[in-house]
C-alpha positions, 0 to 999 in steps of 0.5 A: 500500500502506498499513500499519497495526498489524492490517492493510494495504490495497492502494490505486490511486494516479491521478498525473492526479488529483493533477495536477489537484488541483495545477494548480488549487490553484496558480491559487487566489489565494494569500491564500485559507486553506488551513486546512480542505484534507484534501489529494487524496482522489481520489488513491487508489482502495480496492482490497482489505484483508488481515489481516496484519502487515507487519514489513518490505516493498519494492516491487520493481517497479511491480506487485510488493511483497515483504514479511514478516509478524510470523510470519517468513514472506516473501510476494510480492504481485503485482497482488491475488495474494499468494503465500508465497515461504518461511519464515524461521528468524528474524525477519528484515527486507528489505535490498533486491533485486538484479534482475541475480541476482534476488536478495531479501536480509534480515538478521537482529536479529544482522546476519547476512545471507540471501539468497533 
């Protein structure tokens, strides 16, 4: 996921390709000019764009990120499916997750503490 002021994407990260890209940046010569390395680009895969402003958002499991928008609404996205989990009264922001109650806690500007 990567986030930006208009927008966000949803990128494929390959743990093989940055491996890769490691292992042969570690058997280069060490006095070789690293000046014009750009990193691994291979490392991420393009897989969609959405037009939204993520405000605050945490990935609860490896294939679900939980976030809340500019508009107060509180949003689940599993694998390309983006689903509205509810609207807040307040411009809230995400404390964490609690799997044992399945629980999603946020707070508010005032510290006041929601649960969902």
């Amino acid at each position: 996921m990567l986030s930006l002021e208009e927008n966000y994407y949803l990128l494929n990260f390959s743990e093989e390709d940055v491996s890769a890209y490691v292992a042969e940046k570690e058997g280069e010569e060490a006095g070789e000019d690293d000046e014009d390395d750009e990193g691994c680009e291979e490392a991420f895969e393009f897989q969609d764009e959405f037009a939204d402003i993520i405000t605050s958002g945490l990935w609860v499991s490896n294939d679900c990120f939980v976030y809340t928008n500019t508009k107060g609404h509180i949003y689940q996205m599993i694998g390309m499916k983006t689903i509205k989990m509810a609207n807040a009264d307040k411009k809230q922001f995400i404390l964490g997750y609690d799997s044992k109650q399945n629980r999603l806690y946020m707070v508010d500007k005032n510290f006041n503490i929601y649960s969902y």
